[in-house]
Structures are given as structure tokens and as C-alpha cells.
Short mmCIF file of the C-alpha atoms (twelve columns), coordinates in Angstrom:
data_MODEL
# 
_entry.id   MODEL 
# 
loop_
_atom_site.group_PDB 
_atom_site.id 
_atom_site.type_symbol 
_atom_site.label_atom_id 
_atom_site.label_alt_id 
_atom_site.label_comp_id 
_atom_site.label_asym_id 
_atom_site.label_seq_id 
_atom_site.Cartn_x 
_atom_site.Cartn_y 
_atom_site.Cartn_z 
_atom_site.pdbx_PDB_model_num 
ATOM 1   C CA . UNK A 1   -96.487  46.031 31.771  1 
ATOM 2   C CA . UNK A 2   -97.007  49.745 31.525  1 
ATOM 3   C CA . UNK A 3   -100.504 49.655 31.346  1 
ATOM 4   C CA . UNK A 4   -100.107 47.618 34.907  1 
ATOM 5   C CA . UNK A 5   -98.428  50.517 36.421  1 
ATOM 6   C CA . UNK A 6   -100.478 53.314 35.637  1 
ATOM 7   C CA . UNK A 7   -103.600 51.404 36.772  1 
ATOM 8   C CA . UNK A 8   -101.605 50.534 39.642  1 
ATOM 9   C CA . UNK A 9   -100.624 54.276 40.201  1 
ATOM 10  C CA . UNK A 10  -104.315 55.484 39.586  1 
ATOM 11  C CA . UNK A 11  -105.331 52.977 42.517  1 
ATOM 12  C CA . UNK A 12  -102.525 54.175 44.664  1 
ATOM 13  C CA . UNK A 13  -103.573 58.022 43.884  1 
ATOM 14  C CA . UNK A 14  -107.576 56.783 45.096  1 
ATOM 15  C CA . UNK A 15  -106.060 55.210 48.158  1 
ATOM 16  C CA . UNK A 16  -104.334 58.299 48.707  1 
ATOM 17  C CA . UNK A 17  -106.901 60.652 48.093  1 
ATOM 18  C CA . UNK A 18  -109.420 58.086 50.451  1 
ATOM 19  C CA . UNK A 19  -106.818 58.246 52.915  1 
ATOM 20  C CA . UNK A 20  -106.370 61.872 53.345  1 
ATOM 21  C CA . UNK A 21  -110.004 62.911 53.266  1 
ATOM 22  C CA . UNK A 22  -111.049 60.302 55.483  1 
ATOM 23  C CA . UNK A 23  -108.329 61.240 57.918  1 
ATOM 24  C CA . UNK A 24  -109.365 64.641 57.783  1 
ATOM 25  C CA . UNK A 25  -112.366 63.904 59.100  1 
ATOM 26  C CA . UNK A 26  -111.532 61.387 61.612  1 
ATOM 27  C CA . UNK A 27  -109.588 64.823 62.977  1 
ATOM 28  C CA . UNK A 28  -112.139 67.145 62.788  1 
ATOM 29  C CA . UNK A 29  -114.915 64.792 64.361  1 
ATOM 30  C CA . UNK A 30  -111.501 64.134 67.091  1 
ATOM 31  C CA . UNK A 31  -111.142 67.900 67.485  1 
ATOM 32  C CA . UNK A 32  -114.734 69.140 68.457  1 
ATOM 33  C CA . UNK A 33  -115.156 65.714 70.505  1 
ATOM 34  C CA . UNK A 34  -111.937 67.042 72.842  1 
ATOM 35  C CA . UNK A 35  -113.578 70.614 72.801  1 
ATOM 36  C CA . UNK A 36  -117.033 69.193 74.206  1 
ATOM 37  C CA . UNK A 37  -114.834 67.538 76.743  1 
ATOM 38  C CA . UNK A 38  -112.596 70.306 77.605  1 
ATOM 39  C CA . UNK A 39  -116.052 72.764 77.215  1 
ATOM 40  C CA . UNK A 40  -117.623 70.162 80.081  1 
ATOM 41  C CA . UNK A 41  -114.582 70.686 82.174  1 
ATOM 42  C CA . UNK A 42  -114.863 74.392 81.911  1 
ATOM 43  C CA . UNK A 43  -118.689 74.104 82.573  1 
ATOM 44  C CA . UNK A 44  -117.680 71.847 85.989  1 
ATOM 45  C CA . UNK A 45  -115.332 74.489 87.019  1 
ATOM 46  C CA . UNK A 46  -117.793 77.734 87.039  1 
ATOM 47  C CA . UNK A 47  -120.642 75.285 88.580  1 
ATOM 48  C CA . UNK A 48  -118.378 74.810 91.328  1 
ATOM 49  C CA . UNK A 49  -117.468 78.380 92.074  1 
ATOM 50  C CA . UNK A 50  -120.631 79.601 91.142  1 
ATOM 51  C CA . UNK A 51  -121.986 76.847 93.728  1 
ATOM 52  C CA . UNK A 52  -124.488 75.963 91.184  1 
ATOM 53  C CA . UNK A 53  -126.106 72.793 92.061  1 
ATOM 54  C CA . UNK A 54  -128.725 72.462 89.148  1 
ATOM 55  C CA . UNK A 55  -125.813 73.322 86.258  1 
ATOM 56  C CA . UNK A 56  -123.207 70.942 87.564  1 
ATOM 57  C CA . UNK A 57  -125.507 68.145 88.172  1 
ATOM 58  C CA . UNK A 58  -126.948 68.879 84.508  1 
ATOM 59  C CA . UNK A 59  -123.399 68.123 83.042  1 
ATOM 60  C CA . UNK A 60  -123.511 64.374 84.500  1 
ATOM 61  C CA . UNK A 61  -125.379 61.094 83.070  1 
ATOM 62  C CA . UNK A 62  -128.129 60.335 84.707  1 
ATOM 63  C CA . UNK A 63  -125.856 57.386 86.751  1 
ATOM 64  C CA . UNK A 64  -122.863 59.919 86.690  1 
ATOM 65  C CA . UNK A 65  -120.781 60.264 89.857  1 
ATOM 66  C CA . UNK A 66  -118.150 62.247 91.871  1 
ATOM 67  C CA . UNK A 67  -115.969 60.927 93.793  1 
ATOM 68  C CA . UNK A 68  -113.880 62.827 96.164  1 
ATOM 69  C CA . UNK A 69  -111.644 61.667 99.699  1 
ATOM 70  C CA . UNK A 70  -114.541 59.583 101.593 1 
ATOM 71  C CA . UNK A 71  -117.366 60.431 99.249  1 
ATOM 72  C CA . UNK A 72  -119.255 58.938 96.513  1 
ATOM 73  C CA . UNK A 73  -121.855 60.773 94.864  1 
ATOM 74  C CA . UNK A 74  -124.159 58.579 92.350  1 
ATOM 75  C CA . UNK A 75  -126.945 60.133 90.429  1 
ATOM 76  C CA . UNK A 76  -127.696 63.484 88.974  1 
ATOM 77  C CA . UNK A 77  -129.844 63.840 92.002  1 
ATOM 78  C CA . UNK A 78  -127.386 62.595 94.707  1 
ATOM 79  C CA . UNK A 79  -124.901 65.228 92.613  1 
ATOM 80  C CA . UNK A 80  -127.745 68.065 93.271  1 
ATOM 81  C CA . UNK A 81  -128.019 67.528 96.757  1 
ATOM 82  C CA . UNK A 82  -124.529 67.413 98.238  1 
ATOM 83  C CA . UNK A 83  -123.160 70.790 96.194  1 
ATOM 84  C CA . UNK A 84  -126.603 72.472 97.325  1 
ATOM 85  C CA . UNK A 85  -125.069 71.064 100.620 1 
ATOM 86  C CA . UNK A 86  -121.729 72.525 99.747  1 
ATOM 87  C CA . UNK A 87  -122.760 75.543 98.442  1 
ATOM 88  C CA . UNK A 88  -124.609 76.507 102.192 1 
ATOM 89  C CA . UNK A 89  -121.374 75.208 104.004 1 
ATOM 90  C CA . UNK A 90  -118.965 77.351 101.655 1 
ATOM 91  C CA . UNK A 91  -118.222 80.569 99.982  1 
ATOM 92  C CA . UNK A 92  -115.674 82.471 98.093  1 
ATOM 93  C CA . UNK A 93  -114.669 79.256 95.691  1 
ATOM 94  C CA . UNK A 94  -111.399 79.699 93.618  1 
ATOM 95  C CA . UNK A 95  -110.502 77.619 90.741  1 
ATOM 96  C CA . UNK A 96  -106.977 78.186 88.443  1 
ATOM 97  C CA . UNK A 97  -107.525 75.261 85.687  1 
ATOM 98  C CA . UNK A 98  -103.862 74.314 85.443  1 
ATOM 99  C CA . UNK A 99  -104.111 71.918 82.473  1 
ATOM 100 C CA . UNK A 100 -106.022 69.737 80.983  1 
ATOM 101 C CA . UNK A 101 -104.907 66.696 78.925  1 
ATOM 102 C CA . UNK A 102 -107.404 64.423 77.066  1 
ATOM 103 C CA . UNK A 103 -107.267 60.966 75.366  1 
ATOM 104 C CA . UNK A 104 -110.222 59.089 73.909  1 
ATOM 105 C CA . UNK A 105 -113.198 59.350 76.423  1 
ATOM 106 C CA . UNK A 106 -110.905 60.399 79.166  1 
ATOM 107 C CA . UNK A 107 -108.931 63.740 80.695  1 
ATOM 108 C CA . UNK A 108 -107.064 64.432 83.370  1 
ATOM 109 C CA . UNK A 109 -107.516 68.205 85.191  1 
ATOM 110 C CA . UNK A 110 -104.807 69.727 87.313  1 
ATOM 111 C CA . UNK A 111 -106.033 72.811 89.171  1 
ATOM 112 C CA . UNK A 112 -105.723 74.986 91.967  1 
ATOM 113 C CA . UNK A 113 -108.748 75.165 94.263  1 
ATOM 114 C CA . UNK A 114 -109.741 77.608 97.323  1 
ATOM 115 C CA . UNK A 115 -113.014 78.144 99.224  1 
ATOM 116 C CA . UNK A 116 -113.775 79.009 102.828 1 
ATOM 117 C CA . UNK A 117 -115.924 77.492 105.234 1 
ATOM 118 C CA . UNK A 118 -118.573 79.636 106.327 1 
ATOM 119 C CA . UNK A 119 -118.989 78.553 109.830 1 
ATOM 120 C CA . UNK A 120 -115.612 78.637 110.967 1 
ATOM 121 C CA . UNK A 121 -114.354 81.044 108.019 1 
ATOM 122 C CA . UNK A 122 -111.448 79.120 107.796 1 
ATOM 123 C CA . UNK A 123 -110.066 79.253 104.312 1 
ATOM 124 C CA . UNK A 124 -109.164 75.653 102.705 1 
ATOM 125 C CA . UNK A 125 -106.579 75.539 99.378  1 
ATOM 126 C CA . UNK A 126 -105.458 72.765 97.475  1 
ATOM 127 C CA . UNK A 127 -103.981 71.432 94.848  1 
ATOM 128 C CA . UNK A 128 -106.427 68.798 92.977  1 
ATOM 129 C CA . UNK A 129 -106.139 66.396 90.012  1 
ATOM 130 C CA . UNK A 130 -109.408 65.201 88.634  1 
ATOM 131 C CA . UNK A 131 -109.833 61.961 86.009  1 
ATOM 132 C CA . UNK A 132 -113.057 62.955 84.570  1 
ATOM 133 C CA . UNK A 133 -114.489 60.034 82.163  1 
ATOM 134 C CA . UNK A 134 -117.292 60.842 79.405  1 
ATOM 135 C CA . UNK A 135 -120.344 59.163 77.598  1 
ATOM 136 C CA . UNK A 136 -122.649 60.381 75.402  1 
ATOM 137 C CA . UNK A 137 -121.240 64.505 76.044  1 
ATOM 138 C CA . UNK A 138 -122.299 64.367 79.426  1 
ATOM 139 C CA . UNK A 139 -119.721 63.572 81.896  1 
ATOM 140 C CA . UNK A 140 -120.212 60.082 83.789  1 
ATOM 141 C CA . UNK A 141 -117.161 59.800 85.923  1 
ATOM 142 C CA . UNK A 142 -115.645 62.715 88.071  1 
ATOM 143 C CA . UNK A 143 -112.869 61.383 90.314  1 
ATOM 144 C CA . UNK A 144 -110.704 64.070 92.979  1 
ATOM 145 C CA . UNK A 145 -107.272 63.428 94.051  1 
ATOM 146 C CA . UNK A 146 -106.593 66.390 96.485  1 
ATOM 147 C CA . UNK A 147 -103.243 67.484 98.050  1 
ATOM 148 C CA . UNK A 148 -103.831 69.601 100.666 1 
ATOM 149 C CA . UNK A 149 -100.514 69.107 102.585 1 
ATOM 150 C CA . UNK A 150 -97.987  70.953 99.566  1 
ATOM 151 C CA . UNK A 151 -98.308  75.076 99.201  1 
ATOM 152 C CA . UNK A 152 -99.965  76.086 96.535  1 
ATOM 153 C CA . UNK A 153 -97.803  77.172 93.348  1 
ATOM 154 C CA . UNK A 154 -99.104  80.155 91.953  1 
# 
């Protein structure tokens, strides 16, 4: 009976011992997979106030898209065009990252967001929530819900 127990205990101890290293790692691998995706985010964000076409259409899939209010942009290419489009049309871009909250492949960006409109220098604010899906590192699904209505919380 004794000797049942302590080979018992020595397989518990293994288990344990499996169970805590192989946790660790599922964390750590967890960890910098949430940094890529909250890096990407941060990548997004400068694009868009730099008004950099070529570096936010570089953090997409090839098939990635943005969708925002009336618009659906498919393709790293598509992607490329319309901010080059943007970036004539508007100036001065603001962004205040808010939060960001991640689960598995997915996060969800709350941020404040300003620009101006060149032609009629009218200056345009909102508030904006963004589901932002990933595969591969490389984002593949960018998706806007404005509120343009609410002031601005500073």
C-alpha cells in the first residue's frame, strides 16, 4: 500500500511539474501574441495620422479589409488607394487610443479621433470603436463604429 502512494505521489508531482511548465508557456506564447496585436493597433493608429497609405495597407492580409459607415475596403491595394485618397482630402489627424481589450484573435479599440477636411477646413471629431480581427500577425478585419453625434470626453 505505501509503495502505491509514493508512486502515486511521484506521478502527481510529474503532472504537476508538466502542468506548470507547460502553462507557463502557453502564457508567454499568449502574452507576445496580445503584444503583436496591440503593437498592430498602435502601428494602425500612427498610419492613420501620419496619412501613410503604404504602412497601413502593409499591416493588412493580402484579402484584409476596413470597413467604416458606407464603405468597404477589400485588398491591400483597395486599402492603399482610399487612405492615399484620404490623406489628399484631410489633414491635422488626431488619435487618443482609449483602450484596447483583446481575446483570442480579436480586440476591440475605443479611441478618440479628429482630422479636418482640407477643402472646407471644417474640423470633424468623433468618438470610434473599432473590432479589429487578426491572422497570421497581419490584421485581416478592421471594422469602425463611429459616434459623431456625443461630445468628445477628454
Amino acid at each position: 500500500m505505501r509503495e502505491n502512494w509514493h508512486s502515486s505521489y511521484r506521478w502527481l508531482k510529474l503532472a504537476l511539474l508538466f502542468s506548470i511548465a507547460f502553462g507557463t508557456v502557453i502564457f508567454a506564447n499568449q502574452y507576445r501574441k496580445q503584444e503583436t496585436m496591440r503593437t498592430l493597433i498602435k502601428q494602425a493608429r500612427d498610419a492613420w495620422v501620419a496619412r501613410d497609405a503604404e504602412a497601413l495597407a502593409r499591416l493588412f492580409t493580402l484579402d484584409g479589409e476596413i470597413i467604416v459607415p458606407g464603405q468597404r475596403w477589400q485588398g491591400q491595394v483597395k486599402i492603399r488607394e482610399e487612405v492615399t485618397r484620404f490623406a489628399r482630402d484631410y489633414s491635422d489627424v488626431k488619435i487618443n487610443i482609449k483602450r484596447i481589450i483583446i481575446e483570442h484573435n480579436q480586440a476591440a479599440v475605443e479611441w478618440n479621433y479628429e482630422d479636418t477636411q482640407k477643402a472646407t477646413n471644417l474640423r470633424n471629431q468623433a468618438d470610434d470603436v473599432i473590432i479589429v480581427d487578426f491572422k497570421d500577425g497581419r490584421i485581416s478585419r478592421w471594422r469602425e463604429y463611429f459616434d459623431t453625434k456625443t461630445p468628445l470626453v477628454p
